[in-house]
C-alpha positions in Angstrom: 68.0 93.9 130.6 67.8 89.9 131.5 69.1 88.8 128.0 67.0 85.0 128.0 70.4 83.6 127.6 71.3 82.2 131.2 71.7 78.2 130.8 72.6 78.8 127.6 76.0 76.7 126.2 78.7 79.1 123.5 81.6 77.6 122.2 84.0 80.9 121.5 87.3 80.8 119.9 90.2 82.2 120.1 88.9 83.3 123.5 92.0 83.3 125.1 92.5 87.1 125.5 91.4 90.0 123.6 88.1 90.2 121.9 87.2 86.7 122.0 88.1 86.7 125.4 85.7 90.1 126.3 83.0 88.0 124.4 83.1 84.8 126.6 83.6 87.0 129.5 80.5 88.9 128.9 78.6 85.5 127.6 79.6 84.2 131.2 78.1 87.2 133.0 74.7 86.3 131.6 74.8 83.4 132.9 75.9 81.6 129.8 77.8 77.7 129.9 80.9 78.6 128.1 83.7 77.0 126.3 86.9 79.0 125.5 88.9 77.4 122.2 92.6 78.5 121.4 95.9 77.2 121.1 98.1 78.4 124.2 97.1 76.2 127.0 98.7 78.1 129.5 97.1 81.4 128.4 93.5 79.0 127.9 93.7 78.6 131.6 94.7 81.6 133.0 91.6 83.2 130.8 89.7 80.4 132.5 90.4 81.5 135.8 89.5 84.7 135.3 86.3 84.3 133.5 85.1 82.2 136.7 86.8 84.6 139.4 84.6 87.6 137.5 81.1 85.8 136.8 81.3 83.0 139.2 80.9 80.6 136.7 82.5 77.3 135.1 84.1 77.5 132.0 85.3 74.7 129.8 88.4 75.3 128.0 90.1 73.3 124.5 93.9 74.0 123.8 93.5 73.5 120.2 93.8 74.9 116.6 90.1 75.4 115.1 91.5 75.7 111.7 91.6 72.5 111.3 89.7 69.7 111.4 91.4 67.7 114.3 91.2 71.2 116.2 87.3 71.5 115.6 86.5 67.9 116.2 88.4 68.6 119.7 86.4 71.8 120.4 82.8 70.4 119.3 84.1 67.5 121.4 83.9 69.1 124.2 81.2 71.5 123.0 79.0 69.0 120.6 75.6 71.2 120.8 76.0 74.6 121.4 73.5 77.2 121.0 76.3 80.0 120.8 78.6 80.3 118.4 81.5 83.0 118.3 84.0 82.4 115.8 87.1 84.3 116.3 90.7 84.7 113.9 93.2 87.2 114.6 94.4 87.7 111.6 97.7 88.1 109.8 100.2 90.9 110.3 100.1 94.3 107.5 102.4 93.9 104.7 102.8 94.3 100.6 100.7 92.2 98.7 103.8 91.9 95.9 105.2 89.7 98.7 102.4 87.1 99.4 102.9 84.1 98.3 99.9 81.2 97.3 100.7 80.0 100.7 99.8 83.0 102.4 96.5 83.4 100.6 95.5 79.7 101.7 96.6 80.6 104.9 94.5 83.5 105.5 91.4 81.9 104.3 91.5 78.5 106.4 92.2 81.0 109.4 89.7 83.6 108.4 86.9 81.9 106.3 87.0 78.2 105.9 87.6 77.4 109.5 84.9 79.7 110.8 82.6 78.4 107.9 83.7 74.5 108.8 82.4 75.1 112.3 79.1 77.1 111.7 78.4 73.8 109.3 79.2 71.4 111.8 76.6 73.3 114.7 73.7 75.2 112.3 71.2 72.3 111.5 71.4 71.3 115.1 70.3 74.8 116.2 67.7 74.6 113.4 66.6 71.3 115.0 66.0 72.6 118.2 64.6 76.8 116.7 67.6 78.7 118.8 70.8 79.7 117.6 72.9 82.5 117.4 76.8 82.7 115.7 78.4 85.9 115.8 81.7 86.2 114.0 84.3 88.7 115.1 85.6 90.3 111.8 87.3 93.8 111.0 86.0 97.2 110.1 88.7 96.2 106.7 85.4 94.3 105.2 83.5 98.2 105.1 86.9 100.3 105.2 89.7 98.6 103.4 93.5 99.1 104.4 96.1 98.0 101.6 98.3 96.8 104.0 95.4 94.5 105.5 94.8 92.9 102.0 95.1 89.0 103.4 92.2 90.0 106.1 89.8 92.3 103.6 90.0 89.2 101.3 89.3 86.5 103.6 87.0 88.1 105.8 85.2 89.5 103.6 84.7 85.9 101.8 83.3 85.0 105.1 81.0 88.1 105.6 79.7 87.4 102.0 79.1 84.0 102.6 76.8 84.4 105.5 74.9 86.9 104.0 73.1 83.7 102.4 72.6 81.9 104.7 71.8 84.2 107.3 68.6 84.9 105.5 68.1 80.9 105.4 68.4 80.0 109.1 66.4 83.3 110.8 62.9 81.9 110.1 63.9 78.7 112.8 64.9 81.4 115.1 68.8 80.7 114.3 70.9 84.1 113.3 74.4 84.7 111.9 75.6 88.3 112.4 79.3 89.7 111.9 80.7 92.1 114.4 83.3 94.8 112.7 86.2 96.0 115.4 87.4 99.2 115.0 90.8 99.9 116.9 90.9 98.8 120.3 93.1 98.3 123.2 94.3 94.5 122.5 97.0 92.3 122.4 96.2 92.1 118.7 96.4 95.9 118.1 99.7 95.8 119.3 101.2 92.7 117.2 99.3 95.3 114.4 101.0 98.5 115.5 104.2 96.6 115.6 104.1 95.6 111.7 103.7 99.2 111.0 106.7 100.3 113.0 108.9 97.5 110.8 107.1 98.8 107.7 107.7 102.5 108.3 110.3 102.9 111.2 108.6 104.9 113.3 108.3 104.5 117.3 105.3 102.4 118.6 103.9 104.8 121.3 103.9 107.3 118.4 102.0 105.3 116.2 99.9 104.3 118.9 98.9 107.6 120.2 98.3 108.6 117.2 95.7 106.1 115.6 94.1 107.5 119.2 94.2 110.8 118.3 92.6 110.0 114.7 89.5 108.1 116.3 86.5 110.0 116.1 85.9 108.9 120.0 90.0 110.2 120.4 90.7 106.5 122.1 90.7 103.2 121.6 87.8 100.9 122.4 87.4 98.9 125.6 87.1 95.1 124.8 84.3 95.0 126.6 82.5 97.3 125.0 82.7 94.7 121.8 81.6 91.7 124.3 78.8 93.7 125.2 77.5 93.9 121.6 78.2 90.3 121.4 75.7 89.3 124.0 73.3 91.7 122.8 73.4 89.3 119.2 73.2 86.5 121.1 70.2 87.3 122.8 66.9 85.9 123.1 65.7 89.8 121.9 68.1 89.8 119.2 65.9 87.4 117.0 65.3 90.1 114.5 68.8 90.4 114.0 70.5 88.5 111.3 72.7 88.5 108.2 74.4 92.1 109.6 77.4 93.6 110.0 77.9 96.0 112.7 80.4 98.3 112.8 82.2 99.0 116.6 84.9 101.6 115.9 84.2 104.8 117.2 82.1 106.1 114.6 86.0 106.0 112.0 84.0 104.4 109.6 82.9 107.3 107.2 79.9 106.2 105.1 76.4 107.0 105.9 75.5 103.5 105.2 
């Protein structure tokens, strides 16, 4: 399917590696102008690199922190119309809510809600202006299926996923969508850093936690980023103009609700 995206410009953060990364890649492949946002420079590039060795195409890269303002200015900078966007926050490591402080709530929510929110301001009435837009945020499956140790991310993301609902039903009638993709478990640099916290909070070996959050996947594995980026384009389609204000759920069917 020829996705009426090619020419197209997205401005994807935390696109680095991971699930950002699979979403700029796949962006890319369709022909998209893309601009990769994070903080590690030297990682930026080498994503860079090999975003253009796969798709053959130029990509634009900002070493900088989009939660905050200086970060975003920098990124829209280089950016300053898109007609994609994909925000993108890793998130904070599990842990017992009797331990977070104020600090760490604020934290979570500039990463997590505010910052994505800041930028969707900054680009929406310009996509209303000229009747295309598409954001896509990259959230958690913790918004549908919360985990107690997760509590900083199913608060704050599911501030954002709120949030949007609003608007979402706003913008769609000038052809400009916000949808919220929901990652189940997959095979990324942040499931690791995740798998790791639970090894410090329980003391049990990685590979055995690992293989067995496998195991407990209805699709017995993890997910392939690029199955995610996939779904990603697909929302940021020209066909996916009937699309807006949802939440989809990629996890390997874990999530156990019928709606």
């Amino acid at each position: 399917m020829d996705l009426g995206i090619d020419g197209r410009r997205a401005l994807v953060m935390g696109a680095s590696r991971g699930l950002g990364y699979a979403c700029a890649r796949a962006l890319a492949g369709e022909g998209v102008h893309v601009t990769i946002v994070a903080r590690d420079a030297g990682r930026l590039a080498q994503a860079a690199g090999a975003i253009r060795e796969a798709t053959g195409r130029e990509v634009a890269t900002v070493a900088a922190d989009f939660r905050t303002e200086a970060g975003r200015a920098a990124a829209l900078g280089t950016c300053p119309a898109p007609d994609i966007l994909v925000t993108n926050a890793e998130g904070f490591q599990p842990g017992d809510f009797r331990e977070w402080r104020r600090e760490d709530w604020i934290a979570a929510l500039d990463d997590m809600m505010l910052g994505p929110i800041a930028l969707i301001r900054a680009v929406i009435d310009g996509m209303i202006a000229q009747r295309f837009g598409r954001i896509v945020n990259l959230v958690s499956r913790s918004v549908k299926s919360p985990q107690l140790e997760l509590g900083l991310s199913n608060g704050a993301r599911a501030g954002l996923v709120g949030f949007v609902a609003g608007l979402a039903r706003q913008s769609v009638r000038h052809n400009v969508t916000i949808n919220n993709l929901l990652p189940g478990i997959f095979a990324s640099d942040a499931q690791r850093r995740h798998v790791e916290g639970l090894v410090e909070m329980s003391g049990r070996p990685f590979d055995a936690i690992w293989a067995e959050r496998a195991r407990a996947n209805p699709a017995g594995r993890f997910g392939d980023p690029a199955e995610l980026g996939a779904a990603c384009a697909y929302l940021c389609s020209a066909q996916a103009g009937f699309i807006s204000g949802q939440s989809l759920l990629v996890d390997g069917g874990s999530y156990p609700g019928t709606f």
